[in-house]
C-alpha positions as CSV (number, residue, x, y, z in Angstrom):
1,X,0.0,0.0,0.0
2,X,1.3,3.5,-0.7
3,X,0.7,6.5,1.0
4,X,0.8,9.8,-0.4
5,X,2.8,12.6,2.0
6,X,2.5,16.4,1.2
7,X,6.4,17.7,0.7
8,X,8.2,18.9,3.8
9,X,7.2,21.7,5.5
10,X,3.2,21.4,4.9
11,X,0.9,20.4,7.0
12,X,-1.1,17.2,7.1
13,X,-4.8,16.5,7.0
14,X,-4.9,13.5,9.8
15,X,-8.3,12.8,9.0
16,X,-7.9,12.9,5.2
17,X,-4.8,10.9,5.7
18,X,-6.7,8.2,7.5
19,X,-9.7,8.1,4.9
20,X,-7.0,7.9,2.2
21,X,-5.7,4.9,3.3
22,X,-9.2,3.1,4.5
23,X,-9.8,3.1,1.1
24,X,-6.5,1.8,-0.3
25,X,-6.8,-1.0,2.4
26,X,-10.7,-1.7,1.0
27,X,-9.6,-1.7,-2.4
28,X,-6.8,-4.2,-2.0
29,X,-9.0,-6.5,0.4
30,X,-11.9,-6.5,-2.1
31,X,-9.1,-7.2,-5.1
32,X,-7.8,-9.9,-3.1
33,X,-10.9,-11.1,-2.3
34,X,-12.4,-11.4,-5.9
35,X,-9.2,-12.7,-7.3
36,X,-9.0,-15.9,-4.5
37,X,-13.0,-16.5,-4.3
38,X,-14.9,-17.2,-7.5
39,X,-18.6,-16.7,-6.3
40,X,-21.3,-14.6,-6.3
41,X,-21.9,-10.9,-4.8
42,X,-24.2,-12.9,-2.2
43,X,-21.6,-15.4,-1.5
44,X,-18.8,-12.4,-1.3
45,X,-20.7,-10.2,1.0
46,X,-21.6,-13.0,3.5
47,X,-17.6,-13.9,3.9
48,X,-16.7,-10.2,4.4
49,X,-19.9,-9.8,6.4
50,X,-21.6,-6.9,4.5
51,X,-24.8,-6.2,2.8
52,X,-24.8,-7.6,-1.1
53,X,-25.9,-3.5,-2.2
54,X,-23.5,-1.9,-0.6
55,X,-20.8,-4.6,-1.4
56,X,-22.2,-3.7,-5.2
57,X,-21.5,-0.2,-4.7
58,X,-18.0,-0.9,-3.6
59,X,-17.0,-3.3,-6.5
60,X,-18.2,-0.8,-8.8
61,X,-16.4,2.4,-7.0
62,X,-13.5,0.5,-7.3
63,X,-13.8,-1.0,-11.0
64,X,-13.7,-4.7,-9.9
65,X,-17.9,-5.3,-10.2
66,X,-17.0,-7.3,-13.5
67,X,-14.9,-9.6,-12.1
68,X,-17.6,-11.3,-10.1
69,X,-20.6,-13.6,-10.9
């Protein structure tokens, strides 16, 4: 995972920072997670314990909704 840091000498938004990398760590999990499992949205969201629509959403923020059944 990469991380991007402003240049030395600017400040840093700790909040932005954080949000930043939640969603670098979502979009690797959910990679990984469609890669290794061939299944269904149903069958994904139940393993990572979210609803199917908003696991949906996520897929297709992300540009990895085509990779499952």
């Amino acid at each position: 995972m990469e991380l991007n840091f402003p240049p030395p000498g600017q400040g840093v938004s700790l909040k932005a920072f954080g949000s930043e990398a939640a969603e670098q760590a979502e979009r690797m999990l959910l990679a990984s997670m469609v890669e290794r499992e061939p299944c269904t949205y149903v069958q994904l969201a139940k393993l990572l314990g979210v609803d199917p629509k908003t696991l949906r959403a996520k897929l297709r923020k992300y540009g990895l909704d085509k990779r499952v059944a």
